[in-house]
C-alpha positions in Angstrom: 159.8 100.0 307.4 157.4 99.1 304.6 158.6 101.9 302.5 162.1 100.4 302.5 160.7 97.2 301.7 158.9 98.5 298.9 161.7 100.3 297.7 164.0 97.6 298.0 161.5 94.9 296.2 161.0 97.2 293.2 164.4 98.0 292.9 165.4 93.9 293.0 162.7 93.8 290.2 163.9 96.6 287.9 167.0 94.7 288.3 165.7 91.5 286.8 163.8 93.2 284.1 167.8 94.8 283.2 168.8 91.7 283.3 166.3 90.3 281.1 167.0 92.9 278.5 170.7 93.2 278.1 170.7 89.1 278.9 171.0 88.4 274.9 173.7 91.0 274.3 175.8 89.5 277.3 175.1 86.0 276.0 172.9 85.5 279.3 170.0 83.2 278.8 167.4 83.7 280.6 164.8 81.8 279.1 166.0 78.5 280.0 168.8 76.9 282.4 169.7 78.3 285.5 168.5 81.7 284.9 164.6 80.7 283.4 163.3 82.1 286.5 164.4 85.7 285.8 162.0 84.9 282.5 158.9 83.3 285.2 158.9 86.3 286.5 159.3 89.1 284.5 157.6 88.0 281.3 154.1 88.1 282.3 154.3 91.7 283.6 156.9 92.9 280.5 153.9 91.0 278.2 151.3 92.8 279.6 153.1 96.0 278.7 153.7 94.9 275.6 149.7 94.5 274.6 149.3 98.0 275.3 152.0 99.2 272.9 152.0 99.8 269.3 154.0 97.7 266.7 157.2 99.1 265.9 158.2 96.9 263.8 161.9 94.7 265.1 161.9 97.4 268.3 160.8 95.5 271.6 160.0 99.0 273.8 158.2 96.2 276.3 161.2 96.1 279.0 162.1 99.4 279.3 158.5 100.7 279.3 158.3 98.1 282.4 160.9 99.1 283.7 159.8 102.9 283.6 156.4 101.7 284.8 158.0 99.7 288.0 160.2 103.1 289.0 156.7 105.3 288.1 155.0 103.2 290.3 157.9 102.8 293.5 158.5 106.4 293.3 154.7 106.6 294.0 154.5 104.2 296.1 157.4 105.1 298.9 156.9 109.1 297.7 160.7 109.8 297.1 
């Protein structure tokens, strides 16, 4: 039971960090409005993942190495 939970949490937030990525190209904000909560909650943890990065340049890697890092960490976690 906590397994699915798990699962199903992680999944929810790999969702939001989607979201939160493809929100500019689908002219979704999510920064402000109705959506700024999508932003309160995956910002600190895509920023955090962002400090350990190098520059490159224009490229923002930060959401889909979180992302990677959220599945790394629920695969893990519920061992599937």
């Amino acid at each position: 039971m906590a397994a699915h939970a798990i699962f199903s949490i992680t999944t929810l937030y790999m969702i939001l960090i989607l979201l939160r990525w493809f929100g500019p190209w689908l002219e979704i904000n999510t920064d402000a409005g109705r959506l700024a909560w999508v932003g309160r909650l995956t910002e600190p943890v895509i920023q955090r993942v962002r400090r350990l990065l190098p520059p490159m340049g224009p490229l923002d890697f930060g959401p889909i190495a979180t992302l990677f890092a959220v599945w790394l960490l629920r695969t893990i976690a519920v061992g599937l």
